[in-house]
C-alpha positions in Angstrom: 96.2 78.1 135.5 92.9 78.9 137.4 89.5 77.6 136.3 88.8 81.0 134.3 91.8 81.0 132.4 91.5 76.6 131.9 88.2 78.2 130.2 89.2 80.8 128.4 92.1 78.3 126.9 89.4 75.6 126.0 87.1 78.6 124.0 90.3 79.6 122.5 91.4 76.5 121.4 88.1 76.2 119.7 88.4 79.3 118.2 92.1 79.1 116.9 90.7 75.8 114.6 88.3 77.8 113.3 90.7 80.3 112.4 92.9 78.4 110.8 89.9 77.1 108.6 89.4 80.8 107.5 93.4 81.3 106.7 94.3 83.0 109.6 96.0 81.8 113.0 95.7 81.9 116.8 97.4 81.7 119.5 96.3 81.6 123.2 98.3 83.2 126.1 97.5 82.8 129.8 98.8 86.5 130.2 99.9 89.8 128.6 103.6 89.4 129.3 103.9 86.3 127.5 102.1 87.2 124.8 104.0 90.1 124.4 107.0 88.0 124.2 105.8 85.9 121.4 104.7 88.6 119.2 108.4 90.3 119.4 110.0 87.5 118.7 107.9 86.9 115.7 108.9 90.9 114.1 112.6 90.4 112.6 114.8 93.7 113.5 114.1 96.9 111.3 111.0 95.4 110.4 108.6 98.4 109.4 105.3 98.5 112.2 102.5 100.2 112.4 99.5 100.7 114.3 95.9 101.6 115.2 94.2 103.3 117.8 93.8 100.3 120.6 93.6 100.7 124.2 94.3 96.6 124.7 97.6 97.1 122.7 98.9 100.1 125.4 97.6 98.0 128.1 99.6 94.8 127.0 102.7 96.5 127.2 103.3 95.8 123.6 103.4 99.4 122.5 106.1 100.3 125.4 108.2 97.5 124.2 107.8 98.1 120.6 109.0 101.8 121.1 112.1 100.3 122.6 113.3 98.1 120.2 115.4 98.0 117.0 112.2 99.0 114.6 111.2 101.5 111.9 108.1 102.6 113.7 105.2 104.6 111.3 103.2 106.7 114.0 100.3 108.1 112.2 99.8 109.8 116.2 103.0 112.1 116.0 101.8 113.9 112.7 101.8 117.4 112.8 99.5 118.3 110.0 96.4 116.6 108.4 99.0 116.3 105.6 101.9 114.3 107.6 99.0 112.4 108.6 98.2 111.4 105.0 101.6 110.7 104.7 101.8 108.4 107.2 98.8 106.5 106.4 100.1 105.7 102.9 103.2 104.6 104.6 101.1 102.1 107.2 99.7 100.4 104.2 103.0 99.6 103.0 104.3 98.4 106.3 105.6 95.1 107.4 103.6 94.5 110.5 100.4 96.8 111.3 99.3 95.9 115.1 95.6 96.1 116.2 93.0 94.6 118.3 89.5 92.9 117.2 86.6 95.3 119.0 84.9 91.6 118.5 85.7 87.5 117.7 83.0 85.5 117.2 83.1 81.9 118.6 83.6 81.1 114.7 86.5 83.1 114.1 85.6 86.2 112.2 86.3 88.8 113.3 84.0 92.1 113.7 85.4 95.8 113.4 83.5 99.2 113.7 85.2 102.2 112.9 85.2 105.8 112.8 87.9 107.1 109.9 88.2 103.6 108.6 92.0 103.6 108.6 92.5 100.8 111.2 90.1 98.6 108.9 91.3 99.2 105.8 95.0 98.1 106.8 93.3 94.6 108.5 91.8 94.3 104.7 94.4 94.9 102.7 98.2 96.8 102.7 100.3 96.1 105.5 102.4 92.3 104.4 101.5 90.9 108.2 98.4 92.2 110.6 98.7 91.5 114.1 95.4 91.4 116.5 95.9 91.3 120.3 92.6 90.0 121.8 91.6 90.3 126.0 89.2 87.2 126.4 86.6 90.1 126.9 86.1 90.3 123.2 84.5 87.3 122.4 81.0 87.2 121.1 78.9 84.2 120.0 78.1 85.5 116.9 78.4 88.7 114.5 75.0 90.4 115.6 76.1 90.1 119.4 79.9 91.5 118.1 78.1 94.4 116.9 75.8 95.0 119.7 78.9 94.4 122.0 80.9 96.9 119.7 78.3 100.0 119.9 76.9 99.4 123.3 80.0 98.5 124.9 83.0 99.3 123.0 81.7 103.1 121.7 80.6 104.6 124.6 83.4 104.6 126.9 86.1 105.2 123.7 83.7 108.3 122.7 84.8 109.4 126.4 88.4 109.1 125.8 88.0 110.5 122.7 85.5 113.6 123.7 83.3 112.7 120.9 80.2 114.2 120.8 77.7 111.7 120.3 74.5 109.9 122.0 76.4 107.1 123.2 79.0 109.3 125.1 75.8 111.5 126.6 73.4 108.1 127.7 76.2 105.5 127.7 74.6 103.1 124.7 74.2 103.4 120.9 71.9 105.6 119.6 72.4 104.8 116.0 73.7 108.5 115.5 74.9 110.0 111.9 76.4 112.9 114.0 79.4 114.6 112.8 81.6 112.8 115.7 80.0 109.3 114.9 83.0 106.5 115.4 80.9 103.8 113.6 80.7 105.2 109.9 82.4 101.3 108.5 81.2 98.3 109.9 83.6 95.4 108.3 82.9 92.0 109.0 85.9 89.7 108.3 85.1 85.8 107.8 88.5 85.0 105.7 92.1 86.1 105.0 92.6 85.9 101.2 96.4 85.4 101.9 97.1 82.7 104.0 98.4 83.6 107.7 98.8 87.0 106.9 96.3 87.8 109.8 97.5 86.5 113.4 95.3 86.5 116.2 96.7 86.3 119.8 94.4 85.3 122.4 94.7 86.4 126.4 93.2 85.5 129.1 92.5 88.8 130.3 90.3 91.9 129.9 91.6 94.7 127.8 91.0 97.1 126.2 87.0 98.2 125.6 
């Protein structure tokens, strides 16, 4: 382990008490691959998954290996229609496992989520039976104000690129507190607790992904 990653595991370690304090757990992972491992060998067979949008899931590997194995997958991505889309949603509520990352943590353990359609949110709040968050050490904020400002200063500008959404952030490269049509930060939800005790996991890694 080198000195970064003895770090990271000592903040992480921190963190994962003060998770389980809020009825949620952590786990910490020196790197993607083995974090990877863990989380599939937590999802039974035929387990129903879904997902949102989240760059630090694709650049785990954990969506690669999830479209290889012996799952009933609910891509909201492959509808064809704004209808099939609808449809799909409803079916991602229901879903056994819905897989995500945190666009903050704060050294506390809450966790802080900005969001465009609100989707990806509303599953972490309620729905899916099991919510799983894969976190790049690059996440972590001190407190909720600095996840926010990490969030729209950080976060939004270079996803409003990937996205092509027209907004201030993707023209100057920071939040301009837009309510333009393409604005990605209409819910701001602030989780300090799971109601249902586990249901949200958290899996730490001492790496950067994701924005």
């Amino acid at each position: 382990m080198t000195h970064k990653q003895a770090a990271f595991a000592a903040a992480a370690q921190n963190m994962i008490k003060h998770l389980e304090k809020r009825g949620m757990e952590g786990y910490f992972f020196e790197n993607s691959a083995s974090c990877v491992d863990a989380v599939l060998s937590s999802i039974p067979e035929n387990s129903s998954i879904s997902w949102g949008g989240s760059e630090t899931i694709k650049e785990s590997g954990l969506m690669d290996k999830i479209r290889q194995g012996q799952y009933k997958l609910i891509d909201r991505f492959s509808a064809s229609s704004p209808e099939e889309s609808r449809e799909l949603y409803a079916q991602s509520v229901l879903s056994d496992y819905y897989l995500m990352s945190s666009n903050a943590i704060t050294l506390s353990g809450e966790l802080v989520n900005i969001d465009g359609s609100g989707n990806r949110v509303a599953c972490l709040i309620h729905g899916p039976k099991n919510v799983i968050i894969l976190a790049g050490m690059n996440k972590i904020v001190t407190d909720i104000g600095a996840g926010i400002e990490r969030v729209r200063n950080f976060a939004a500008p270079p996803n409003a690129n990937r996205l092509n959404r027209q907004t201030p952030c993707l023209a100057n490269g920071s939040c301009g507190d837009c309510l333009s049509p393409d604005c990605m930060c209409n819910q701001i939800v602030i989780t300090r607790r799971s109601g249902i005790k586990g249901r949200i996991k958290v899996y730490f890694i001492a790496e950067e992904l994701g924005y």
